[in-house]
N, C-alpha and C positions, 0 to 999 in steps of 0.2 A: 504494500500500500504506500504511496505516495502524499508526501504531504498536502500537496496541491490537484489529488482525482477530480476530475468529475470538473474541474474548475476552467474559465475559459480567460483569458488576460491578453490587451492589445501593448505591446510596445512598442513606442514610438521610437526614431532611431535605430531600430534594430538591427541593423543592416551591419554594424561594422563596432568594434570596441567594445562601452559598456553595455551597449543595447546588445547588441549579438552576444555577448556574456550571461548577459538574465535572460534573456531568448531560449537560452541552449539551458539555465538553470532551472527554469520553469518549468520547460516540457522533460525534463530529467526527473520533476518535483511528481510529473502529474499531468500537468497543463494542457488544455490548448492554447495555441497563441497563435496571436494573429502579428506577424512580424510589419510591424509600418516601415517603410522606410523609401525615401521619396529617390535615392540615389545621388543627390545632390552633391557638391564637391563640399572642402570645407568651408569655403566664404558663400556659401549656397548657391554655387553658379552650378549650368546645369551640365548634367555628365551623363555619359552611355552607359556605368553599372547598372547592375541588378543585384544589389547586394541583401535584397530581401530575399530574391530567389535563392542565394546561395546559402543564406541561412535554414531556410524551407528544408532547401536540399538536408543540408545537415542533419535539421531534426529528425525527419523523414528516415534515414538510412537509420539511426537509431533509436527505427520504433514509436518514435513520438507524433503527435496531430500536428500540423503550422498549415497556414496558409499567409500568404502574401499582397504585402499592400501597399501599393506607391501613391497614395493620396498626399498632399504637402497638408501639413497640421497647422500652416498660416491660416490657411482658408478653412472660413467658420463650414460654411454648408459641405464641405469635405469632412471635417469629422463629424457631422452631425451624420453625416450618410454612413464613416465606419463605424458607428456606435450601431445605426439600426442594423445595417447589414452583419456584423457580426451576431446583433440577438438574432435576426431572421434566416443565417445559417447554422448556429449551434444552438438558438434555444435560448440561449443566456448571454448575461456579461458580467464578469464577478473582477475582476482587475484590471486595473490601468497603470500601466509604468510612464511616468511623460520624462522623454530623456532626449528627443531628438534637441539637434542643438546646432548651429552654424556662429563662426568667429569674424567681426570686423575690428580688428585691433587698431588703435588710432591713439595717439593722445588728443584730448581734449580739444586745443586748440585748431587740430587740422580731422577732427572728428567731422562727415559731412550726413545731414540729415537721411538719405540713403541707407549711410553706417549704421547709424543709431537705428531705424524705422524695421531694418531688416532684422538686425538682431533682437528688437523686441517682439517683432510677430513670432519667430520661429519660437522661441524660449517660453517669453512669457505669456503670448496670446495662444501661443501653442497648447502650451501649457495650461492655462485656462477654458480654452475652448472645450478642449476634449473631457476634459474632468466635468464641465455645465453639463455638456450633453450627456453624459455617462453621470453624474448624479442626477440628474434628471429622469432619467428610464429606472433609475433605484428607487426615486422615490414616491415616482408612479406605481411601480411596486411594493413600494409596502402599503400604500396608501388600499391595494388590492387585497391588501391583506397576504400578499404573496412572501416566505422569509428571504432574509435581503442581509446578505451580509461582505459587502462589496469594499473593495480594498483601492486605495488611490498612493500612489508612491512618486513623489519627485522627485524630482533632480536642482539640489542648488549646488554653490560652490564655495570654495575658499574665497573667492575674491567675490562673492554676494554676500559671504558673512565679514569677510575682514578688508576687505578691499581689496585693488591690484593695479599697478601704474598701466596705462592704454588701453583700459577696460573697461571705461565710464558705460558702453552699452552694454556688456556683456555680464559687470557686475550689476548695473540696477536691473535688468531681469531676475540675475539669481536670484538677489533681494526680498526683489518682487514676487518670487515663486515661494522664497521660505516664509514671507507672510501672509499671501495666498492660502500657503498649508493650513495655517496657523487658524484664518478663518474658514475654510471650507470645513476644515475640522468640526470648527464650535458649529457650521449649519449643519451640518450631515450627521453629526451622531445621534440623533433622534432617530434617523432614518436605517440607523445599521449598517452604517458606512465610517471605514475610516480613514482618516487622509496624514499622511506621513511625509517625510522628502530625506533625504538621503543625499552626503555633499564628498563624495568617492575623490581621494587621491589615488589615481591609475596614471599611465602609460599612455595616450590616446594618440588621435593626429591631432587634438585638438590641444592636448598642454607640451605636446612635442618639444616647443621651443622652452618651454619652461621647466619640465620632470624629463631628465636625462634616463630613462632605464640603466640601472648598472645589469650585474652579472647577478644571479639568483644566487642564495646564500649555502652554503654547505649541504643541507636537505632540500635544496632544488625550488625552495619558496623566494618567489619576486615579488616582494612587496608594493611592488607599481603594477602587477598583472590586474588588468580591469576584471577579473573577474574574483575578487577578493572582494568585491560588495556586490556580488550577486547571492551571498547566501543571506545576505542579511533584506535582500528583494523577498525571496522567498519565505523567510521568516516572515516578513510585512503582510506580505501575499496571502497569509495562512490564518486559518480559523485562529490560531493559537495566539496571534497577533490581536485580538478582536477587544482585547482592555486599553491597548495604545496608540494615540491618536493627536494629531496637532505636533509633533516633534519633529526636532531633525536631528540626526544622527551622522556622524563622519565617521567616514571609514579609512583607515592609513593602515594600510597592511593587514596585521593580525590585529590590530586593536581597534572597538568602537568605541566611538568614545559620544558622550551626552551631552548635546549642544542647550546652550538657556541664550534665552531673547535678552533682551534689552534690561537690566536692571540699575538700580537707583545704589550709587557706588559710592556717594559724599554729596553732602550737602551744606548748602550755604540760608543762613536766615536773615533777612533786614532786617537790619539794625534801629527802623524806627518800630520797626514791628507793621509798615506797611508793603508798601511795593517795594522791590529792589532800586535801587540807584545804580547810574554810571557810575558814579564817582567812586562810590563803596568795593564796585567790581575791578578797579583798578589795582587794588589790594589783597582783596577777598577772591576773587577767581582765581591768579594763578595759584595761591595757596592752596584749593580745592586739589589739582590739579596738579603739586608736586612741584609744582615750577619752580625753575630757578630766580632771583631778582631780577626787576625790570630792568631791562636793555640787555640781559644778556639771553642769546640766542637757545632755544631747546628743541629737541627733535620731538613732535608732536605728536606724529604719526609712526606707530608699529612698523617694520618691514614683513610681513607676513602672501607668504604664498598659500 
């Protein structure tokens, strides 16, 4: 018995890296899956793969259900159509992995509206779209009285939780997607739905220039192998998963580690006891803050990949 029987799950990206990694873990788990994957290059231009087919292929030779899907997850009435068509060839839909992803790296100043516009449909509209339309058919379901215990897993990053220099599109998607989680979670678990995201240090084309794969370690473990958060997919993916919800979890190698949102770290009170002043923060904020005396320079910002 497989953790994942009987269970049907689309992923988006699947075609290459971490999607093809939970692709191949899912239907290993159980799954069917419906591999998305538009072919695209990595700046989203367009390309002759079929790298859903080749996934297909895969699964197929070992045993498992896939079929294939080159719909782009920019376009709202494209995933609205894999959502139906998936319940109207298997019956159901019980998992969504949103992972597809295209890179326009720029700094800021020579970022062009293009840049930005691209990279937030494929990620964050992506990413949103397909989860509305797939909570949506769940929660027309339970509302039928039908049980409903449907799973949503994304994709953020290190440079959506922590930032990253030439990434202003690329990190406020991620951002975007980890707080996304955060609230689809709180609407959907009425419905018996839970929405999770997951921010994977691997090996891809996409952090290429930034994670160098080394040599795998004595027992042949690569800690950059994208497929070192596919088991924590399928954890998500599963019945067993069904108390956790709204989180995001990083995966580096062997270790998970448990991401927290935004908290309140020091705090400052006016000193007349009403609103804060200028004048008082010229004092009172770098203090908050560690800082060193006025006029001498501090490094403000983390260096974090």
């Amino acid at each position: 018995m497989g953790l994942l029987d009987g269970k049907v799950a689309i992923v988006t990206g699947g075609g290459r890296g971490l999607g093809r990694a939970h692709c191949l873990a899912l239907a290993e788990a159980g799954a069917t899956v419906v591999v998305n994957d538009l072919g695209a290059g990595l700046h989203g231009e367009q390309a002759a793969e079929s790298p859903a087919d080749e996934v297909v292929a895969e699964i197929t030779k070992l045993g498992g259900r896939a079929v294939a899907n080159g719909s782009s997850v920019a376009d709202w009435q494209a995933t609205q159509a894999l959502v139906a068509d998936t319940v109207a060839g298997f019956g159901r839909l019980d998992i969504v992995v949103n992972n597809a992803g295209i890179l326009r790296d720029r700094m800021i100043f020579s970022m062009t509206e293009a840049d930005f516009d691209a990279v937030i449909a494929v990620h964050l509209k992506g990413t949103f779209g397909l989860t509305r339309h797939a909570c949506a058919y769940w929660r027309e379901s339970y509302k039928r009285g039908e049980p409903v215990a449907g799973r949503v897993i994304n994709t953020t990053s290190g440079t959506g939780l922590f930032g990253q220099v030439g990434q202003s599109n690329y990190g406020a998607a991620k951002a975007g997607i980890a707080n996304l989680t955060t609230i689809a979670a709180m609407e959907m678990r009425r419905y018996g739905v839970t929405v999770n995201a997951i921010s994977p240090i691997a090996a891809t084309r996409m952090t290429a220039e930034m994670l160098k794969g080394g040599a795998p370690g004595e027992n042949g473990f690569d800690p950059l192998d994208p497929a070192n958060a596919s088991g924590v997919v399928v954890y998500l993916a599963s019945d067993a998963a069904g108390w956790l919800t709204g989180q995001v979890l990083r995966v580096d190698g062997d270790k998970v580690n448990r991401m927290q949102s935004w908290t309140i770290s020091a705090t400052h009170h006016a000193r007349s006891g009403a609103s804060v002043t200028a004048d008082e923060l010229v004092e009172s904020l770098p203090q908050l803050y560690g800082a060193a005396p006025a006029g001498r320079p501090i490094g403000l910002l983390p260096d974090k990949s």
